[in-house]
Structures are given as C-alpha cells and as structure tokens.
C-alpha positions in Angstrom: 30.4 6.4 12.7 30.8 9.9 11.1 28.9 10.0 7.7 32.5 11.4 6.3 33.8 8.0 7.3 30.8 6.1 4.9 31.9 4.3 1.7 30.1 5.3 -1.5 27.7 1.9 -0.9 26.6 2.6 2.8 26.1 6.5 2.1 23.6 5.3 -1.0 21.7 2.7 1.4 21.3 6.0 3.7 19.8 7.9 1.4 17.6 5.3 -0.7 16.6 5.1 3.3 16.0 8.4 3.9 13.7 8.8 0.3 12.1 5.7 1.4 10.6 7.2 4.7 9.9 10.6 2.9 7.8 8.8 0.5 6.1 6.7 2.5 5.3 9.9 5.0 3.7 11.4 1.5 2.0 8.8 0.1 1.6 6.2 2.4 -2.1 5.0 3.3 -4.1 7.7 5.3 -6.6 5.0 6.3 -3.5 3.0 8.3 -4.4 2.7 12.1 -8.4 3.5 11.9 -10.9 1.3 12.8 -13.2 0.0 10.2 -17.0 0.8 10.6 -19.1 -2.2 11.7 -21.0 -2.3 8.5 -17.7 -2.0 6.5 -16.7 -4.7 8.9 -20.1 -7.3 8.6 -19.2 -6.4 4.4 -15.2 -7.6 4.3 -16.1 -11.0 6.5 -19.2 -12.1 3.9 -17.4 -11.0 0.8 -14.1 -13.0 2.3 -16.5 -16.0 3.1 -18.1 -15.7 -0.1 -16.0 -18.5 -2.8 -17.4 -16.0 -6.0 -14.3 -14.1 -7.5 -14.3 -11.5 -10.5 -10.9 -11.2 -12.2 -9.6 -7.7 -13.3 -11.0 -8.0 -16.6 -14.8 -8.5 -14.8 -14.5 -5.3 -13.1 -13.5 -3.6 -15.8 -16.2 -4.7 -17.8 -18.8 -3.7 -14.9 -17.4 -0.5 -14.8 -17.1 0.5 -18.3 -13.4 0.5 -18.4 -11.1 -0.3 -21.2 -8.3 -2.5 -19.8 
C-alpha cells in the first residue's frame, strides 16, 4: 500500500511507530544483551532469595533523599 493511499489514523500509527523505534534506539538500555558478571550474578540470586524488602521510602531515607 502506498503511504498516499493511508487514512489520517494508519498514517499516525506509522509515525507514533517510527518515534517509538527512534526513541528506544536513543534511550533504550545500553546494558541489554550483556552478560552479567559472576559476582553481580552470586549478588541478584541471594538478594532474590532473601524475603527482606525496603520500600521506596527506606531507600530514601538510607540515602539521604527527600521523597
């Protein structure tokens, strides 16, 4: 189909498309596809076993930051 040919609604969705693979090319995650280290690794699988949680506010505190 010729772009010409698109109503108003399909030539929107193409664009919305084409801005959402533009800014996902820009500011999408620049860790995606790497391996984590094996320490990192050991560190995620403890911390997920673990059944201690801090909430937002916790952190916050930790850290000195107003919320």
């Amino acid at each position: 189909m010729d772009i010409s040919q698109f109503s108003q609604e399909q030539f929107k969705e193409l664009i919305r498309g084409i801005v959402d693979d533009r800014l996902r090319e820009l500011l999408g995650d620049p860790d995606l596809g790497l391996q984590l280290g094996s320490g990192l690794h050991a560190r995620l699988r403890e911390s997920l076993a673990s059944t201690e949680r801090l909430s937002g506010e916790d952190i916050a505190d930790q850290l000195g930051l107003r919320w």
